[in-house]
N, C-alpha and C positions, 0 to 999 in steps of 0.2 A: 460312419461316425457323426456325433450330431454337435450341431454350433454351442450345446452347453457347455464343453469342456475349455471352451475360451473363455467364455465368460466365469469360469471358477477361476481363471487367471489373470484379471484384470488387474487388481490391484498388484501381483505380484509384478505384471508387467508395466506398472506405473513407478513402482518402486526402482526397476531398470533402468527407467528412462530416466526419471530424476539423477541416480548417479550417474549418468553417461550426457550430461545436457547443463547448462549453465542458469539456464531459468525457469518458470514457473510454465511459464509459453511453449518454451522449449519441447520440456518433459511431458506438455499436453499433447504438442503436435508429434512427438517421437514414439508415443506410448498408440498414439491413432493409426502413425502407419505400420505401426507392429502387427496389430489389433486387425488393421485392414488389410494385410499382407496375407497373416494366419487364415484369416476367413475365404480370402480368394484361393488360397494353394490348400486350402485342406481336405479337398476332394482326391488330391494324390497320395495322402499318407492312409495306408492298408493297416498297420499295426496301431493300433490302439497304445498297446504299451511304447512306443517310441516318441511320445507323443510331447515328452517335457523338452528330451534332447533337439527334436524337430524344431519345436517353437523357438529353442535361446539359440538358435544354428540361425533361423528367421530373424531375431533380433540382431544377432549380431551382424549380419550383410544389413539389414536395414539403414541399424546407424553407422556402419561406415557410409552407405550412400547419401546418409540423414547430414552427415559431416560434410561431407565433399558439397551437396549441394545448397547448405542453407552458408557455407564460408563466412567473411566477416561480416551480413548483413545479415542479422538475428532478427527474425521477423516478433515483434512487439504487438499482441494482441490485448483487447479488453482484459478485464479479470474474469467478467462473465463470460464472453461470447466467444466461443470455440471455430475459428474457421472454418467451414467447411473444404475437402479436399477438390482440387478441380479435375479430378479423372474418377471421381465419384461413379460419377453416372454409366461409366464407359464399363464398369466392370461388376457392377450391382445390383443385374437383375434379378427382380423381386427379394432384395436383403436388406433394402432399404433400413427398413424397422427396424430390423436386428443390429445394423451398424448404428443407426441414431441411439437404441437402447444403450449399445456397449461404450458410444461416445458419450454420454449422458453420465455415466459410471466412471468415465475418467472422469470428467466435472463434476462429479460429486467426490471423491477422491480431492481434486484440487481443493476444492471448498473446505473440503475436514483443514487442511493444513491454514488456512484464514482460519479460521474457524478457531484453531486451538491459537493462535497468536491470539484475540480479543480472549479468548475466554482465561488464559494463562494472566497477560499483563492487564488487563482492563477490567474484567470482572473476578481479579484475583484468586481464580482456582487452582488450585494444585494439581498436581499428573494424576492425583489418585479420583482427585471429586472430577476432572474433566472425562477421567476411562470409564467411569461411570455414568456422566453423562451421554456421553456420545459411544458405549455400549464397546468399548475399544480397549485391550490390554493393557496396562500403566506403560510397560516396555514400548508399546508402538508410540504409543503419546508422547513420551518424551524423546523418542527419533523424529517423530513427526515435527516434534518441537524446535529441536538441532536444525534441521532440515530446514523448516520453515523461515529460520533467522537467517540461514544460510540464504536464500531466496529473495528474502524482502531486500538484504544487502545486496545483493545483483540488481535486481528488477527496480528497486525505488531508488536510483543514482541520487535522487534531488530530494531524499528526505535529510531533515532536519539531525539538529541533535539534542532536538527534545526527543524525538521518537523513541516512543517503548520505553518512559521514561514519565509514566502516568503520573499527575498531578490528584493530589486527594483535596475535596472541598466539604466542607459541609453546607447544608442547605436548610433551609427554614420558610418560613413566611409572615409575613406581621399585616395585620389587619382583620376583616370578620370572617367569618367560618364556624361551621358547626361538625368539628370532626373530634374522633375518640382515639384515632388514631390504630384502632381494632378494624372495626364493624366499619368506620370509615374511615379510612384511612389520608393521612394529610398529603398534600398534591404533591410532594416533594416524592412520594414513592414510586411516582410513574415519570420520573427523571435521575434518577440517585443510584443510576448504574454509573460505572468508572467509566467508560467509554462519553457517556453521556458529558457527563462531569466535564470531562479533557475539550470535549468540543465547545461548551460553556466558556469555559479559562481561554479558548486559542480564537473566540469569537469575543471576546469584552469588550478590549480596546479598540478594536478597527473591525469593520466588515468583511469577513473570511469567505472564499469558497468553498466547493467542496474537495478541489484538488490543493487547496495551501491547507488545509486540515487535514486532509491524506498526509501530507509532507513533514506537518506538524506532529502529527499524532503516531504517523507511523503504522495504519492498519488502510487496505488497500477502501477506493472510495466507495465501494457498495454498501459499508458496515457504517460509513460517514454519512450516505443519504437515506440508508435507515434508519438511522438515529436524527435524522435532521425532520424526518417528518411528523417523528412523534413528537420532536419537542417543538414545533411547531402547531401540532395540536396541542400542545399542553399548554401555551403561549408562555413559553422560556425564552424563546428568540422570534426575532422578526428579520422579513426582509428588505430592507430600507429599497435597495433595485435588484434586477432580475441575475440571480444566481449568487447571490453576496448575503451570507447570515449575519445578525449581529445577538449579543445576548440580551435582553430585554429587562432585566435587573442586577441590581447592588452587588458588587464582591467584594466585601471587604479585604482589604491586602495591608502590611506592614506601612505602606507609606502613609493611610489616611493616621493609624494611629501617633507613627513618627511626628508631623507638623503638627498634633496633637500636645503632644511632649516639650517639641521645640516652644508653641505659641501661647498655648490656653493658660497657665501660671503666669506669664507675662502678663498675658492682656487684662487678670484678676486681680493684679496685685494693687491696683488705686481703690480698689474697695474693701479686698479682703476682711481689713479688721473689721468694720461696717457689717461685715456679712457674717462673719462668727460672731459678732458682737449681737445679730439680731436671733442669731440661732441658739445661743445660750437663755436669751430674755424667754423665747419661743419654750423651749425645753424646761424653764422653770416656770410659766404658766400653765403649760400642757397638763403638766405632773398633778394639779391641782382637780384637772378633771375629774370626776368620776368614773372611768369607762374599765373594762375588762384587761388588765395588766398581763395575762396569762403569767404573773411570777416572774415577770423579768424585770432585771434591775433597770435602775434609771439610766446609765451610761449604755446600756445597750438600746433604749429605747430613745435615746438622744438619737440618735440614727434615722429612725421610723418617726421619728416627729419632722426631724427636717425633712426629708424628702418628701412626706406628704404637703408641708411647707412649702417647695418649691411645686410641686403637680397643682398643687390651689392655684400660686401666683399665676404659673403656664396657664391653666385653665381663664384665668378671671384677666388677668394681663397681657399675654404675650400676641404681639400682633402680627405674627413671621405667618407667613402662609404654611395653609397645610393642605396641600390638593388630594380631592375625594378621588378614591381608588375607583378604577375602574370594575366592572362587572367580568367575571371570570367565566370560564368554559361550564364552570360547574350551579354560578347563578352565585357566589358570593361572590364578596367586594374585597382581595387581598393580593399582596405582591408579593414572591419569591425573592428571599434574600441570602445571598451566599457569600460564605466568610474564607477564605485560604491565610486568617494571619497568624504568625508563629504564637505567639503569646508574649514575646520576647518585649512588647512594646504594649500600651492599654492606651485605646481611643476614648474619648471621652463618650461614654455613654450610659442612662439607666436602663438596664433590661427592666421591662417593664410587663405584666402578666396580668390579664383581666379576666373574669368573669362572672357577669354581673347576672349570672344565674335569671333572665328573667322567661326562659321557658318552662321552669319548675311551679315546685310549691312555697318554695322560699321565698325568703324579704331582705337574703344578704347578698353580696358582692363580694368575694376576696380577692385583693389585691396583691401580688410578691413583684418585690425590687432587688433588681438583681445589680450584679457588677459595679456596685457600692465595694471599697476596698477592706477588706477582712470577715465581708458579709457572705456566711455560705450560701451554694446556689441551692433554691429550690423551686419546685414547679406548682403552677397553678392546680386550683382542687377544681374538682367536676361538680356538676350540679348535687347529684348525688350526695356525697363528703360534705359540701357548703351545707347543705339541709339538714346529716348529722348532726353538724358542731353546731348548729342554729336551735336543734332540737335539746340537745343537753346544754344551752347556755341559757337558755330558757326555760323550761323544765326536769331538766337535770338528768333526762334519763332517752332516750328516743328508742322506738319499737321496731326501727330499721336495721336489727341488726350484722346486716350480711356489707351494709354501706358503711355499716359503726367500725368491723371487722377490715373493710377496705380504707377506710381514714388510721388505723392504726399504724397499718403496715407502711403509709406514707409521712409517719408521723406526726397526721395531723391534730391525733385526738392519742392520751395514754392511757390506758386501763389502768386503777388504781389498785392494789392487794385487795381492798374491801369490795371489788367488784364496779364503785363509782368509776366514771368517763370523767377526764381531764382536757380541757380545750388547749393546744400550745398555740394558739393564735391570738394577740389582741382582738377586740370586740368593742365598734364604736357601736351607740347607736343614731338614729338622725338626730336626736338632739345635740348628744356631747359630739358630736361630729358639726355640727353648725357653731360651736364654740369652739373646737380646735379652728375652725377657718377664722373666727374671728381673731383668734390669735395669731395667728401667721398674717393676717389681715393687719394688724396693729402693725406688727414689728418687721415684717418685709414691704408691704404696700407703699414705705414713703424712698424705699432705696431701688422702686423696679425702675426710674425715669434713667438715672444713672446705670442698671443693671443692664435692662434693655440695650442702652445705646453700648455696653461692654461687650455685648450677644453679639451685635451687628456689624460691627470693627471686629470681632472675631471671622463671623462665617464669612465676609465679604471675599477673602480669601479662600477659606476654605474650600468651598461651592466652587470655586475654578477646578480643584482636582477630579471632580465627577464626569463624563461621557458627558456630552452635550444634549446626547437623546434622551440622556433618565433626568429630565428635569424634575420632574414630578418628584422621585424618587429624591435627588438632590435637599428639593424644598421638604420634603419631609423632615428628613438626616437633620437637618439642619436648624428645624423648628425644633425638632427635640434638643437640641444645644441648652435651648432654656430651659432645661429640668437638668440635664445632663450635667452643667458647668458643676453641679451639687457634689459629685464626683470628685472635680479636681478641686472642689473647697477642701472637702475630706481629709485627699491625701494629703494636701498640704499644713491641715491641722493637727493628723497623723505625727506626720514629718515631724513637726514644730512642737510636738507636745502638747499641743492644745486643748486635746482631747482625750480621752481613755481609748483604748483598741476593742474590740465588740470582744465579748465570749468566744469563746474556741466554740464552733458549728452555731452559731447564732443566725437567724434567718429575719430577714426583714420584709415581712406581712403582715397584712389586718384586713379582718372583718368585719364591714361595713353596712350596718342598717339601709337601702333603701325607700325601704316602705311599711308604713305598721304593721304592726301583728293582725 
């Protein structure tokens, strides 16, 4: 009889061992001496066919011995490293390989059952996408599953009760880069597994190991120090000292937006009227310009007149620092910023979207401002699109039409019944663009001394709740306060009636001349 027929029984005698054993350790070393039992006495069984009843006659004298001698000191091994037996040698000649092989098979058995915990709660698959992944019946998967929870509950005494109880984040980056998010894809996609994510949140606030994120997170630490290396290469985290990670950028959370709420109306109110008062003057000079209206009324372009309003005065005024990003793994200059806050509360911020198109053939820029109150979100246009809507605002018609067909579907451009291209975007050019500044220049320029020092009695505060390591990060956040506070003018003119409410899905963008034709 040949050493095959064990090994067509591996798993079912691992399956044994698990319900006869209390943990993960256990079931590896109980399932070994079955496994090594079988192979030293199976030069005495004659009958082939006797061969199942043999073996669980084998197991069963096993673990009673298995019992009687491992008693109340449960021997505790690695997750990976399988003890070797210590009478190994005494009874294994030339089987060596064969028991390494069949021992290998139990540990890859253990592994499935890890294995289905990350891929179940972490990388949120289902019993049906995991049985397909890992080539395994949906029925074992979800024993496996039972089984596994069963296991980690034994074996991790000191986990947490966050465990298995994954936190969702979203992820981004703000600064330069030249990605499509196809073809190149943004850095955020080689960190923006769930797994990943968890070790982010439980590394923020304080420097973690990889055994208090085991504890945290709840998946044994091999899966914790594999994820710690990529995001290490990815520079998501850093290690301040030897075996301590920390996360290396922004997470937004509920509380920055809260002292938001509690401070920023407070601190605006000795200027407020002053500052609607300069942004109605603004709004009725603007209106006079010349420039590209895309058919929007004037109360909805009240909107996109201040805020360019304030990004001039930022620009020409604001003296808060703003530290140059460092250079990234990939040769741009940007940081990873991640959000976990309910929605329940709004920080004061302008989302803010640039691209100033200059590796094309174009002469324009489009700009979209986001998270303005009533203002829908939309996303910045690619080089491509910019060059469309530049081509029919200019000559009314552009030969691109596959990019014309891609600006529609985003609604950046509408096809007319007559076959005519419709731009939905304002369109300054450099000139009437050098007169809206001078306007915002008239009517903001004599109120920045007093605005300024309103910013700065804000953030002094603020800037305490950041991580001490993200300074940089902090001084950014922070400089943007000065476009940002434009936000809490808003709601508060909202609030107060001051203002009209934008259009239902009204977007606030414009496209900016550059440089001549």
């Amino acid at each position: 009889m040949t050493i095959d027929i064990i090994e067509s029984y591996v798993e079912n005698v691992y399956g044994y061992a698990i319900n006869h054993t209390y943990s993960r350790e256990e079931a590896d070393e109980l399932a070994q001496e079955i496994l090594f039992t079988a192979i030293r006495e199976l030069h005495r069984l004659r009958d082939e066919s006797k061969f199942e009843p043999w073996l669980w006659g084998i197991a069963s004298n096993v673990t009673k011995s298995f019992r009687r001698n491992i008693g109340k000191q449960r021997a505790m091994y690695s997750y990976d490293t399988l003890q070797n037996l210590p009478y190994e040698d005494e009874y294994f000649d030339g089987q060596e390989e064969i028991y390494e092989y069949l021992r290998a098979k139990i540990a890859m058995l253990s592994k499935i059952y890890r294995d289905i915990i990350v891929l179940y709660y972490y990388d949120g698959l289902s019993t049906k996408s995991i049985s397909e992944k890992l080539n395994v019946p949906e029925g074992t998967v979800r024993w496996r599953l039972t089984e596994a929870r069963k296991k980690l509950k034994k074996e991790c005494t000191q986990m947490k009760e966050t465990a298995l109880k994954p936190v969702k984040m979203e992820l981004n980056i703000y600064g330069n880069g030249n990605y499509d998010g196809k073809t190149i894809p943004f850095p955020t996609a080689y960190i923006d597994d769930a797994l990943s994510q968890n070790i982010l949140y439980y590394c923020y606030k304080q420097p973690s190991g990889v055994e208090e994120l085991a504890e945290s997170i709840g998946v044994p630490s091999y899966y914790i120090e594999d994820r710690i290396e990529n995001l290490l290469k990815r520079e998501a985290i850093i290690q301040p000292y030897k075996g301590k990670y920390q996360t290396d950028f922004l997470i937004w959370s509920d509380k920055y937006a809260i002292y938001c709420e509690e401070n920023a109306e407070k601190a605006l109110m000795p200027i407020m009227a002053k500052v609607l008062k300069a942004l109605d003057d603004i709004a009725g000079e603007a209106a006079e310009i010349n420039f590209y209206k895309a058919k929007k009324s004037e109360s909805d372009l009240f909107y996109l007149y201040g805020v360019m309003a304030f990004s001039y005065a930022s620009e020409h005024y604001c003296k808060l620092p703003y530290p140059r990003f460092k250079k990234k793994y990939d040769g741009n200059e940007w940081c990873y910023l991640g959000s976990m806050e309910t929605g329940k509360h709004r920080r004061i911020s302008i989302g803010t979207q640039h691209n100033a198109n200059l590796g094309s053939r174009g002469s324009c820029s489009h700009t979209v401002y986001n998270s303005i109150s009533g203002i829908a979100m939309r996303q910045m246009m690619y080089d491509n699109q910019i060059n469309v809507c530049e081509d029919i605002l200019r000559d009314g018609s552009t030969k691109d039409i596959v990019s014309a067909a891609d600006a529609i579907q985003y609604g950046y451009i509408v096809k007319n019944p007559d076959g005519s291209f419709f731009v939905t975007v304002p369109f300054f050019s450099k000139k009437q663009k050098a007169e809206f500044n001078a306007v915002a220049d008239k009517y903001l320029g004599p109120l920045i001394p007093e605005y300024s020092e309103t910013v700065s009695r804000f953030i002094s505060g603020y800037k305490k709740m950041f991580p001490k390591h993200l300074s940089d990060d902090a001084d950014r956040m922070c400089q943007n306060m000065f476009t940002g506070f434009y936000s809490v003018i808003i709601e508060y003119a909202q609030k107060t009636e001051a203002i009209k409410m934008p259009s239902p899905n009204c977007y606030c963008d414009v496209l900016i001349q550059f440089k001549d034709y």
